[in-house]
N, CA, C and O atoms as a GROMACS GRO file, in nm:
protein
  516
    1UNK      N    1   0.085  -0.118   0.000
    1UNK     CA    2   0.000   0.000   0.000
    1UNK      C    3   0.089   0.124   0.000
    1UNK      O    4   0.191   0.107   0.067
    2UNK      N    5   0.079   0.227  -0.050
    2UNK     CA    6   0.118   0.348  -0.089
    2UNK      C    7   0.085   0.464   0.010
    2UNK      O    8  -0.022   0.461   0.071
    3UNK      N    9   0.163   0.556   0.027
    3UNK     CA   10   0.148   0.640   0.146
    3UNK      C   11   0.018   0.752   0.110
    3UNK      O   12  -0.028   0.841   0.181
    4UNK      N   13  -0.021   0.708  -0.035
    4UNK     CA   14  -0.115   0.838  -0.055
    4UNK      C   15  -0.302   0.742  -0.014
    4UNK      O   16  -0.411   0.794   0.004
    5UNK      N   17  -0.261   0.585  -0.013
    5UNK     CA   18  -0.380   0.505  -0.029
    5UNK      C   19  -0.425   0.513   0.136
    5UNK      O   20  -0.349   0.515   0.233
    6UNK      N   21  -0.565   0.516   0.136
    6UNK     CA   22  -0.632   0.485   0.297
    6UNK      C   23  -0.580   0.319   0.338
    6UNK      O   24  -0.571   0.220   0.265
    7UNK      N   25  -0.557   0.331   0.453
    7UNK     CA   26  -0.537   0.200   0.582
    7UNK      C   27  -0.634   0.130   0.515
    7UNK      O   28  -0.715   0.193   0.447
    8UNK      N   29  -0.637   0.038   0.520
    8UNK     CA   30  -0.721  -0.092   0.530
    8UNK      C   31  -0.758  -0.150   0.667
    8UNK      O   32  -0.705  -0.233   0.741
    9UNK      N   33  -0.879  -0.071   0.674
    9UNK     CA   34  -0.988  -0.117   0.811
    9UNK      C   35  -1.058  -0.198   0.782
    9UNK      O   36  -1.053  -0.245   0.668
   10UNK      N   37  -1.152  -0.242   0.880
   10UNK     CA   38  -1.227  -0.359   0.860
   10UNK      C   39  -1.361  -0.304   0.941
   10UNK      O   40  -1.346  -0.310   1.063
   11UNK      N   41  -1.454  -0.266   0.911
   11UNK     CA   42  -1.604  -0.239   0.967
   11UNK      C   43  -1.710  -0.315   0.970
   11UNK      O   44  -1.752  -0.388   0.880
   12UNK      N   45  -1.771  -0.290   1.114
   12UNK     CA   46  -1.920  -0.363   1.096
   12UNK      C   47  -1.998  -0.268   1.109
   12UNK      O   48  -1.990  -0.178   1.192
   13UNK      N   49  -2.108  -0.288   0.995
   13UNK     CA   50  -2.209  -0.155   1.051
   13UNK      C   51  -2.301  -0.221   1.134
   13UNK      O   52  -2.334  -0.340   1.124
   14UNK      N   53  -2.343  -0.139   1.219
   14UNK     CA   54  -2.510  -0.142   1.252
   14UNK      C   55  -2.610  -0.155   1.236
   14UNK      O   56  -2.647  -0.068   1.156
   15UNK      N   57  -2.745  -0.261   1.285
   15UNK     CA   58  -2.845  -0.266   1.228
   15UNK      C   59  -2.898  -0.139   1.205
   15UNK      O   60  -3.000  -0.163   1.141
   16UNK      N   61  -2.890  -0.015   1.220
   16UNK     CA   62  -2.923   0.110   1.169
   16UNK      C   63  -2.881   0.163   1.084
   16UNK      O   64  -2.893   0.285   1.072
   17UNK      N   65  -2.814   0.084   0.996
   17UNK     CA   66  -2.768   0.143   0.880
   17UNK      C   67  -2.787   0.012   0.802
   17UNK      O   68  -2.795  -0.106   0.834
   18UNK      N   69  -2.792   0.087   0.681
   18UNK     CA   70  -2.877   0.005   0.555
   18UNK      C   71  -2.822  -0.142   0.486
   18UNK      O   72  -2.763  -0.133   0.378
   19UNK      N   73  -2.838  -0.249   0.533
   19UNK     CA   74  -2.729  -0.352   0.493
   19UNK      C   75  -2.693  -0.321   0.309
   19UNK      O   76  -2.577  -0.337   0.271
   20UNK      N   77  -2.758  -0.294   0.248
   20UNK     CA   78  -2.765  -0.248   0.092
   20UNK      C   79  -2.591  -0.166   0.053
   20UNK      O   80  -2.533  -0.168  -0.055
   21UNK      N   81  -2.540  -0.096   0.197
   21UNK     CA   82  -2.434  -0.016   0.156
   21UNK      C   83  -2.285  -0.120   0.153
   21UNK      O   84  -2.191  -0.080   0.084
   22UNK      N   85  -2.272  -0.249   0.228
   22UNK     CA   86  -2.201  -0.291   0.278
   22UNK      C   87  -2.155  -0.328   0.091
   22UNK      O   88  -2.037  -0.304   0.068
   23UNK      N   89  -2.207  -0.361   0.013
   23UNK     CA   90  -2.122  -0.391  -0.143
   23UNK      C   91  -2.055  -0.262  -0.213
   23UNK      O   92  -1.962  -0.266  -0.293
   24UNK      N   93  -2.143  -0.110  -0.151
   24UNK     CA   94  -2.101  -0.026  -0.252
   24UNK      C   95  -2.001   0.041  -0.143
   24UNK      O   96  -1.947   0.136  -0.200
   25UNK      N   97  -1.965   0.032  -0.038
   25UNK     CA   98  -1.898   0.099   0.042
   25UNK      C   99  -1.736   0.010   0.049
   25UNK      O  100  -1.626   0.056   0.079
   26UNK      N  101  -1.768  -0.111   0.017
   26UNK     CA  102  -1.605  -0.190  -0.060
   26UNK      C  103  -1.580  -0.105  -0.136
   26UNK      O  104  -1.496  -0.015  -0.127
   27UNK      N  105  -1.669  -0.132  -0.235
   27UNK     CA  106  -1.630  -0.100  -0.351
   27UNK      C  107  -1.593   0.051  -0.370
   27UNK      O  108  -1.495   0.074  -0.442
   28UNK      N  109  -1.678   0.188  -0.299
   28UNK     CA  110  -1.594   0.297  -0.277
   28UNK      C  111  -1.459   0.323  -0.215
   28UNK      O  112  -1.381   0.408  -0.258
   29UNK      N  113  -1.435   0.240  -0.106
   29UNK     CA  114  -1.369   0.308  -0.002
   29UNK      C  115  -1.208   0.201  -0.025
   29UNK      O  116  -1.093   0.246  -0.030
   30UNK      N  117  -1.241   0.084  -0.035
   30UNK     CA  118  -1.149  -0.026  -0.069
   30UNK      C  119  -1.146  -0.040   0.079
   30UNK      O  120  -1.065   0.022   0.147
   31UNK      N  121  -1.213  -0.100   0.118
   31UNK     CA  122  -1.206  -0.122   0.295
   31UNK      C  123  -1.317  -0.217   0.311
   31UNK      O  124  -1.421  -0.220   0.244
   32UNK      N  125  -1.269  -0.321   0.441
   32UNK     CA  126  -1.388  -0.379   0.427
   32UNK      C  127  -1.521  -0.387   0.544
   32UNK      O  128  -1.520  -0.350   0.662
   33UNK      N  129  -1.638  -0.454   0.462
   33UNK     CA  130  -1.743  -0.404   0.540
   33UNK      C  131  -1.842  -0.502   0.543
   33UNK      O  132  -1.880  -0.555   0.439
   34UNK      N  133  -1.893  -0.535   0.670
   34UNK     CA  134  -1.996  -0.646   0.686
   34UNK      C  135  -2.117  -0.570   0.796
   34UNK      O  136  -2.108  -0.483   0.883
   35UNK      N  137  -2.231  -0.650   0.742
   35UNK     CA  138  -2.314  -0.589   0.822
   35UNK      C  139  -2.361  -0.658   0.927
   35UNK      O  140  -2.351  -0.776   0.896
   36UNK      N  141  -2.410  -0.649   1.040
   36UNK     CA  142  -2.447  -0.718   1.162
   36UNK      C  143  -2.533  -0.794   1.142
   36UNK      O  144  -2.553  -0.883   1.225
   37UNK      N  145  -2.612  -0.786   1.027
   37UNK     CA  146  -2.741  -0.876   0.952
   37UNK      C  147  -2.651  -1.045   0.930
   37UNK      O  148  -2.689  -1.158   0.962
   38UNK      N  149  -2.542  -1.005   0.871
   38UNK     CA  150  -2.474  -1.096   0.835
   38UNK      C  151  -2.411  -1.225   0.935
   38UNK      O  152  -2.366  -1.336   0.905
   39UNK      N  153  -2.426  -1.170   1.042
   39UNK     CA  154  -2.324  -1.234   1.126
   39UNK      C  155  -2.425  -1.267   1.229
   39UNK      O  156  -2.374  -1.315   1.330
   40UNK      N  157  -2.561  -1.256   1.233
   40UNK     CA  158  -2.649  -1.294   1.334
   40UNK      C  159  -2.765  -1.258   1.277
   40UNK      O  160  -2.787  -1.156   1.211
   41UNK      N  161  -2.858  -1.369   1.312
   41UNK     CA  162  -3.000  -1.354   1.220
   41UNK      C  163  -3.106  -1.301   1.318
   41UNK      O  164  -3.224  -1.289   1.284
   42UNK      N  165  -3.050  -1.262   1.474
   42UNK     CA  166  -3.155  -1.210   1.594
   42UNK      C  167  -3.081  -1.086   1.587
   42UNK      O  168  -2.971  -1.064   1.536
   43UNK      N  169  -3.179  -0.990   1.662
   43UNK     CA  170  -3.128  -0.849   1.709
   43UNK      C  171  -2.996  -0.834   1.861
   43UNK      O  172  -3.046  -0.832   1.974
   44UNK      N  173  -2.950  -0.832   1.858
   44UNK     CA  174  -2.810  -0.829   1.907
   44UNK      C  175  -2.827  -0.728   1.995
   44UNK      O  176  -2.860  -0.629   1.930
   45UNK      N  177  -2.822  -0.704   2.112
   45UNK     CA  178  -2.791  -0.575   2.282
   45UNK      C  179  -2.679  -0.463   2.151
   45UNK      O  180  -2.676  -0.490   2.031
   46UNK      N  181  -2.617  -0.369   2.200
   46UNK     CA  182  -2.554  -0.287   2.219
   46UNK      C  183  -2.416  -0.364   2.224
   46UNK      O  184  -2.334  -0.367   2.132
   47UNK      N  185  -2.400  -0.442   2.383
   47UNK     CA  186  -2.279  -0.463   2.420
   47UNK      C  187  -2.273  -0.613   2.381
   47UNK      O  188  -2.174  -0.680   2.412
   48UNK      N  189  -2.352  -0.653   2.330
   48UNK     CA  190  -2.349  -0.772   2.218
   48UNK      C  191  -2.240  -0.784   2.083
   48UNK      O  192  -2.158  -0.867   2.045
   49UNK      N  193  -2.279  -0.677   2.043
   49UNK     CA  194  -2.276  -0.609   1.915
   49UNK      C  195  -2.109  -0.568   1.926
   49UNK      O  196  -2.029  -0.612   1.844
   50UNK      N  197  -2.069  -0.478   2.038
   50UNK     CA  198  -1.931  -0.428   2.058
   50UNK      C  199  -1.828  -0.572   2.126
   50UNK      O  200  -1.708  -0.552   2.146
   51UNK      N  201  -1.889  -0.710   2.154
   51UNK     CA  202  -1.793  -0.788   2.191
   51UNK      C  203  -1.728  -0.835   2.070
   51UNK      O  204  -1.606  -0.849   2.059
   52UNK      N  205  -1.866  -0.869   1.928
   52UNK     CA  206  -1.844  -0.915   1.806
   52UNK      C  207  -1.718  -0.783   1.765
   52UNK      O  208  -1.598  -0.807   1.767
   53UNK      N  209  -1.770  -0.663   1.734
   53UNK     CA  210  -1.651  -0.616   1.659
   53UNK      C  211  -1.527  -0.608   1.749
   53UNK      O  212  -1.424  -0.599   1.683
   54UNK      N  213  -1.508  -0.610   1.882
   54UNK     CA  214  -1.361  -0.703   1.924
   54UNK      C  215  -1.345  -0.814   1.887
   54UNK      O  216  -1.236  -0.840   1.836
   55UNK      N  217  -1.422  -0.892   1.896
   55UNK     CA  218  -1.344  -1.018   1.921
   55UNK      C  219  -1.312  -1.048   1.702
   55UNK      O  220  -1.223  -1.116   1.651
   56UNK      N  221  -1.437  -0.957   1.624
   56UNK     CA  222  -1.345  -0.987   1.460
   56UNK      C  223  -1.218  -0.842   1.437
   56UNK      O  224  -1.176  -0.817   1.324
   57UNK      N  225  -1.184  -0.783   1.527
   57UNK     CA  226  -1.101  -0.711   1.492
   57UNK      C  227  -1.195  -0.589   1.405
   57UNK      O  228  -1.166  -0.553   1.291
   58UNK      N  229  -1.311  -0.534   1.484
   58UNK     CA  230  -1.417  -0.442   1.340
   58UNK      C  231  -1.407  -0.312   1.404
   58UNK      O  232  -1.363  -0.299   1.518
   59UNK      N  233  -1.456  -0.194   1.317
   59UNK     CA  234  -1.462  -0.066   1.375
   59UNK      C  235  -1.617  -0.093   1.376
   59UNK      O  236  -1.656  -0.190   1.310
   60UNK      N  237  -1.710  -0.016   1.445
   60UNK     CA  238  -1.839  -0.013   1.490
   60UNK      C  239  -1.882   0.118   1.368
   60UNK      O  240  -1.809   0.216   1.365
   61UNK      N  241  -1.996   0.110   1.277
   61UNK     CA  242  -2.044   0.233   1.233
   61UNK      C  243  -2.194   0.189   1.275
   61UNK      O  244  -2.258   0.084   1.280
   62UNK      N  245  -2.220   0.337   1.304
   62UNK     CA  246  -2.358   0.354   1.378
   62UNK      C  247  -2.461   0.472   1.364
   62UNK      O  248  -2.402   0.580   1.356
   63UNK      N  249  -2.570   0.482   1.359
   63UNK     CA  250  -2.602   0.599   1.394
   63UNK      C  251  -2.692   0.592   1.522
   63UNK      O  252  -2.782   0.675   1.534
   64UNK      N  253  -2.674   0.500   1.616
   64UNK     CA  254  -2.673   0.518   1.752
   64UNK      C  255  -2.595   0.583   1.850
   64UNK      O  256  -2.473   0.573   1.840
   65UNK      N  257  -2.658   0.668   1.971
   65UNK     CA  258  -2.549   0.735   1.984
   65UNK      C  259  -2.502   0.669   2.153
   65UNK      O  260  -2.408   0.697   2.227
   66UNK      N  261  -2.600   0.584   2.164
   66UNK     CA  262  -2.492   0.506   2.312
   66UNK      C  263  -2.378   0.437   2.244
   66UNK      O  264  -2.322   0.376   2.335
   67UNK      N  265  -2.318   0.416   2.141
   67UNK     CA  266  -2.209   0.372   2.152
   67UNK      C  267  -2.100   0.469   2.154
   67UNK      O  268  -1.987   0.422   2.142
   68UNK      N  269  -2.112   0.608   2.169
   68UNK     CA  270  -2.081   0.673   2.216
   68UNK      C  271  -2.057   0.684   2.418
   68UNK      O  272  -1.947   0.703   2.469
   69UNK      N  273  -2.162   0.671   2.484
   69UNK     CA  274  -2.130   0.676   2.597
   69UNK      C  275  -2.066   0.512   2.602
   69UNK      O  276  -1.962   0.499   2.666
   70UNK      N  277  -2.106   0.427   2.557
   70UNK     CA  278  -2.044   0.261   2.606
   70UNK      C  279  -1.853   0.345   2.519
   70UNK      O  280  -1.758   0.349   2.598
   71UNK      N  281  -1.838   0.377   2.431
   71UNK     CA  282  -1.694   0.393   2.417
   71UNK      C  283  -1.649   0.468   2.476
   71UNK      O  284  -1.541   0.495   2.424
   72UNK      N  285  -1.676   0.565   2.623
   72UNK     CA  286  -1.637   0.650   2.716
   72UNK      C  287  -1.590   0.565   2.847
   72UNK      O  288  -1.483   0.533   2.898
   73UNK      N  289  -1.735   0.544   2.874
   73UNK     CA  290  -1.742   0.462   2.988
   73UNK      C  291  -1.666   0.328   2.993
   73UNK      O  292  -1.576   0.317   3.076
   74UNK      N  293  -1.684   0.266   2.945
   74UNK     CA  294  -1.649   0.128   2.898
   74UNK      C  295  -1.530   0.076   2.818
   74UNK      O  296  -1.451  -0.015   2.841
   75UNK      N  297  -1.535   0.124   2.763
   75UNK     CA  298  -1.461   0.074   2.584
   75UNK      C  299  -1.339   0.156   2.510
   75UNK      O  300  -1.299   0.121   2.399
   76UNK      N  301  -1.278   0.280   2.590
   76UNK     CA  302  -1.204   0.379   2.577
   76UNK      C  303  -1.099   0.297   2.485
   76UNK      O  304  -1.117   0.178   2.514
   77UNK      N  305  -1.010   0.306   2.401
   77UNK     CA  306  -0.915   0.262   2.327
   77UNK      C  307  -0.937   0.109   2.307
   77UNK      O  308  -0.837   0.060   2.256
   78UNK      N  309  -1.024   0.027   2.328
   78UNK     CA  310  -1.028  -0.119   2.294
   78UNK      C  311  -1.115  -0.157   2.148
   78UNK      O  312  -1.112  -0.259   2.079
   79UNK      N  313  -1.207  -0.008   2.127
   79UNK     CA  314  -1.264  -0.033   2.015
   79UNK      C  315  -1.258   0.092   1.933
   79UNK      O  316  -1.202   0.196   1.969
   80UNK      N  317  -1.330   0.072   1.806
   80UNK     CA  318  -1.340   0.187   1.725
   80UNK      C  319  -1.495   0.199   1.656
   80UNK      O  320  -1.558   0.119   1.586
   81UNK      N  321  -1.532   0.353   1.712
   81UNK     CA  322  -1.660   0.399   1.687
   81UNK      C  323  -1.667   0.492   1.568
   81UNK      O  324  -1.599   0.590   1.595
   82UNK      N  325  -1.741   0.505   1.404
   82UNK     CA  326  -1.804   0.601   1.418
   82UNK      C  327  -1.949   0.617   1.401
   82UNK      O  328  -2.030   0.551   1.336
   83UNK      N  329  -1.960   0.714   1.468
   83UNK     CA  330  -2.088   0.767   1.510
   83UNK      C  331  -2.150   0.921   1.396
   83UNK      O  332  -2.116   1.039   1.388
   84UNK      N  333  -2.272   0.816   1.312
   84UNK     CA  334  -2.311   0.911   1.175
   84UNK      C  335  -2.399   0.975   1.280
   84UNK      O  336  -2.475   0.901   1.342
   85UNK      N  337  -2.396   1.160   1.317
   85UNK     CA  338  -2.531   1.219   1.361
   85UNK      C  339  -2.538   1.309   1.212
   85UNK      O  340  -2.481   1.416   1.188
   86UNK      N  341  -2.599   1.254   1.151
   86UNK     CA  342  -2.674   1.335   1.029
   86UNK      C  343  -2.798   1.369   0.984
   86UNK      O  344  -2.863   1.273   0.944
   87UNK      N  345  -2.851   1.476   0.978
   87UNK     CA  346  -2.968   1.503   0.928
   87UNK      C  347  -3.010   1.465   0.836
   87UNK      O  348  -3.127   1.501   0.849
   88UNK      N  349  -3.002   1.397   0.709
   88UNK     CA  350  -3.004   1.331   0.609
   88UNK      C  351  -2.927   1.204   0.630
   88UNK      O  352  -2.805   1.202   0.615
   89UNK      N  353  -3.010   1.075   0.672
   89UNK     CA  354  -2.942   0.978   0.691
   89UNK      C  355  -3.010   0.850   0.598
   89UNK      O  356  -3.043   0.739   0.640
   90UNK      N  357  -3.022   0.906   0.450
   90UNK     CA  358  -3.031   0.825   0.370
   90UNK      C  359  -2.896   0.795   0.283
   90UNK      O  360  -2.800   0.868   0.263
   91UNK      N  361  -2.920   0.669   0.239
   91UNK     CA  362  -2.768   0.631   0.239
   91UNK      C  363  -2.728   0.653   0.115
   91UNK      O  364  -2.659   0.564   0.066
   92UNK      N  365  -2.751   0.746   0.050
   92UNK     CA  366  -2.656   0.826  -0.064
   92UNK      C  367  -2.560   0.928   0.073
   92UNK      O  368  -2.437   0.935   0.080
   93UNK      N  369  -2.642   0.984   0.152
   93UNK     CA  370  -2.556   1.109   0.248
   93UNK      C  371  -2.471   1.037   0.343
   93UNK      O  372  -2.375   1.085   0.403
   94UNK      N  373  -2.525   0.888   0.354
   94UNK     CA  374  -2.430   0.792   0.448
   94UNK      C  375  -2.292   0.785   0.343
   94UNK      O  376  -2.180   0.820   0.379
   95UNK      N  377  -2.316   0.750   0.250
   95UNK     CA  378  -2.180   0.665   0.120
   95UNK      C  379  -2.087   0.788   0.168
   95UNK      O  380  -1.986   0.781   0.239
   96UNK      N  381  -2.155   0.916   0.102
   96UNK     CA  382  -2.080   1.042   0.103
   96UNK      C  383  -2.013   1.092   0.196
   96UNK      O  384  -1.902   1.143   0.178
   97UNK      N  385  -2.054   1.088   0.273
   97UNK     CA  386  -1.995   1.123   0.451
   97UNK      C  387  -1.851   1.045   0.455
   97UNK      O  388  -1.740   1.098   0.457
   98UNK      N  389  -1.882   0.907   0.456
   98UNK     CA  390  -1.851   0.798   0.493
   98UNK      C  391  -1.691   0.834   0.420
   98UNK      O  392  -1.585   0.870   0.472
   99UNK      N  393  -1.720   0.810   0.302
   99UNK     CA  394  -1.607   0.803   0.157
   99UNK      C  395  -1.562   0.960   0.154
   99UNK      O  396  -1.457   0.967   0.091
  100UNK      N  397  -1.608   1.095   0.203
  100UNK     CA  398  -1.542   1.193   0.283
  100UNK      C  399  -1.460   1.171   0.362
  100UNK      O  400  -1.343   1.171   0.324
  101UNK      N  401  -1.484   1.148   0.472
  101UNK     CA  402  -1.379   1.096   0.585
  101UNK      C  403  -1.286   1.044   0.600
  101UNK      O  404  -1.193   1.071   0.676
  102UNK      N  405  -1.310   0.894   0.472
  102UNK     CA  406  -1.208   0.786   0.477
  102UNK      C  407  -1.102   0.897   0.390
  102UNK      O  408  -0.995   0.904   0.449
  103UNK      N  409  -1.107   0.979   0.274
  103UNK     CA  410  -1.052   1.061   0.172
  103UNK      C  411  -0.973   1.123   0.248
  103UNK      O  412  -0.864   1.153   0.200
  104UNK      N  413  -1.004   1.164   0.404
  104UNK     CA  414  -0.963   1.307   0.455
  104UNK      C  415  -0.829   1.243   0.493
  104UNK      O  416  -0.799   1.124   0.498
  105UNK      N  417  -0.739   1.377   0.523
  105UNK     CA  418  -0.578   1.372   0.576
  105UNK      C  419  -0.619   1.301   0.741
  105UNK      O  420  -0.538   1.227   0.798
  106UNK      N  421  -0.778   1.344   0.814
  106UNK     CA  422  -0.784   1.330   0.941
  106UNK      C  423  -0.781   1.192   0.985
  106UNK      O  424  -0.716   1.154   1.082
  107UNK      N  425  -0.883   1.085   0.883
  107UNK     CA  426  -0.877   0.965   0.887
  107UNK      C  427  -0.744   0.874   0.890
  107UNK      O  428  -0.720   0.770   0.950
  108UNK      N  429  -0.655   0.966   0.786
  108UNK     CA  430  -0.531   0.914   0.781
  108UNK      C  431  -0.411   0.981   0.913
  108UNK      O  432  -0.288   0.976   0.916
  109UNK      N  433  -0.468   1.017   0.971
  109UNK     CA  434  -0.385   1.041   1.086
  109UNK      C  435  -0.413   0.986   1.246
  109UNK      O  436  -0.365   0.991   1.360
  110UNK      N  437  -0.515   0.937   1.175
  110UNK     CA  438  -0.609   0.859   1.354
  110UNK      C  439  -0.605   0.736   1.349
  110UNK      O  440  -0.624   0.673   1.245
  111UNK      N  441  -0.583   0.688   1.452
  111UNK     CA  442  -0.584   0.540   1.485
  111UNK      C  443  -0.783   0.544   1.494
  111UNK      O  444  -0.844   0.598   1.586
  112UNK      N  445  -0.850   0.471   1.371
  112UNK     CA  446  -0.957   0.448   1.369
  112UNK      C  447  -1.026   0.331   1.458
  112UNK      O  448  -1.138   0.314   1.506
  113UNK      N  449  -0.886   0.248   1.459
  113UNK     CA  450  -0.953   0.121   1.569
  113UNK      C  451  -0.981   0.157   1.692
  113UNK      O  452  -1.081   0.116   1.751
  114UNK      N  453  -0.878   0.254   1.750
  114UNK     CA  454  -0.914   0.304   1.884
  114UNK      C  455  -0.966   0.404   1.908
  114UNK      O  456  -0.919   0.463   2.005
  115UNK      N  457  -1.094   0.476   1.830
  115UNK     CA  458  -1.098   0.620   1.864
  115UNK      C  459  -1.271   0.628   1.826
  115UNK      O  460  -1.339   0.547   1.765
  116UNK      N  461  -1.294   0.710   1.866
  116UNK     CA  462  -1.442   0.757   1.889
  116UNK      C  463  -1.510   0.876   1.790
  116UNK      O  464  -1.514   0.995   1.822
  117UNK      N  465  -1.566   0.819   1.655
  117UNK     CA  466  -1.549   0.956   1.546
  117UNK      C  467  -1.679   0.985   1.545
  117UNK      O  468  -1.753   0.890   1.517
  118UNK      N  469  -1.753   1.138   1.576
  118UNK     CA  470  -1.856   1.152   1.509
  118UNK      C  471  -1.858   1.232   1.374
  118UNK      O  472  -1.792   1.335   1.369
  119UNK      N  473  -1.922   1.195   1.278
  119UNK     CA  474  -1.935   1.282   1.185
  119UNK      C  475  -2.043   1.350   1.131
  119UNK      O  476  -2.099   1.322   1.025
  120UNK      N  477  -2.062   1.414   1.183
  120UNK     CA  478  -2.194   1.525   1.193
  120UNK      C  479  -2.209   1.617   1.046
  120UNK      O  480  -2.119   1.589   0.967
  121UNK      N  481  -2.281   1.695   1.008
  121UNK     CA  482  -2.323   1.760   0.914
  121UNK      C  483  -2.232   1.856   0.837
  121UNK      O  484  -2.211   1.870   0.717
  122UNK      N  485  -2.177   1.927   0.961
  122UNK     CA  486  -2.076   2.035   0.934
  122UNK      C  487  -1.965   1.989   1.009
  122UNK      O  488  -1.873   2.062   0.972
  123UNK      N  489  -1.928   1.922   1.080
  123UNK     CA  490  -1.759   1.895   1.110
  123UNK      C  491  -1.781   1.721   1.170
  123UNK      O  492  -1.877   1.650   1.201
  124UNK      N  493  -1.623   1.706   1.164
  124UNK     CA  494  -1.580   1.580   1.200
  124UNK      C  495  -1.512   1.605   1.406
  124UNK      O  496  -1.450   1.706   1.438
  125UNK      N  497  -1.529   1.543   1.462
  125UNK     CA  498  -1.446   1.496   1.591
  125UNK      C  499  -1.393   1.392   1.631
  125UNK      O  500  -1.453   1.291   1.595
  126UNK      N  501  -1.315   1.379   1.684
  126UNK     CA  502  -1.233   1.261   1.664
  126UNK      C  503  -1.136   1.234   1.811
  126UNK      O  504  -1.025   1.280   1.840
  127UNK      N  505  -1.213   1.152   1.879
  127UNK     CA  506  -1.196   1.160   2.063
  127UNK      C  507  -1.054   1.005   2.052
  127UNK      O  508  -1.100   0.900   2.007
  128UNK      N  509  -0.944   1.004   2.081
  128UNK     CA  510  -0.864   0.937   2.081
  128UNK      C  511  -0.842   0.918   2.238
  128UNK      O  512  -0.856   0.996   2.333
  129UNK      N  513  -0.805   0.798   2.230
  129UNK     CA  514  -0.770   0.757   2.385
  129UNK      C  515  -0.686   0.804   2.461
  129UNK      O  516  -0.674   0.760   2.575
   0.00000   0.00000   0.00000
């Protein structure tokens, strides 16, 4: 890999986000992506959900926002959150966001496995351990 190409992460999204994105969001981002649909055919807790993406090595995408307090409280540097708060959270504005971020110099400077990202409408934050 090339110093100008994004890391190669590995994500699970959330049942709140559209399993439909998990083919076109490879295919944008070159990263990979499974959806929680995939990996369990029941609805999964919260802290269900965050043992799976430890124990496959996954970043968490969500647009829930307790995984925000569970990655404070709980989960500080053992996992990686981000957290979509968007007003338009149909998933053309999800892809876009998403494939924004991964593009940015910021993504490429953060340890994504360990860090807590929201990406909101008008700016990015990015809570590191």
């Amino acid at each position: 890999m090339n110093k100008s190409s994004p890391p190669k992460y590995r994500f699970l999204l959330d049942a709140n986000i559209s399993s439909k994105l998990v083919i076109k969001l490879c295919a944008l981002t070159l990263c990979d992506f499974v959806h929680i649909s995939s990996l369990s055919s029941t609805s999964l807790s919260d802290s269900r959900i965050v043992a799976v993406a430890k124990e496959l090595n996954r970043i968490i995408i969500t647009h829930d926002l307790d995984y925000g307090e569970i990655y404070y409280l709980k989960e500080r540097g053992q996992i990686g959150v981000i957290m979509l708060r968007l007003r338009d959270q149909t998933s053309t504005n999800v892809i876009q966001k998403l494939q924004s971020f991964f593009a940015s110099a910021e993504s490429r400077k953060s340890d994504l496995s360990t860090s807590l990202i929201i990406l909101e409408d008008e700016k990015t934050r990015i809570f590191s351990p």
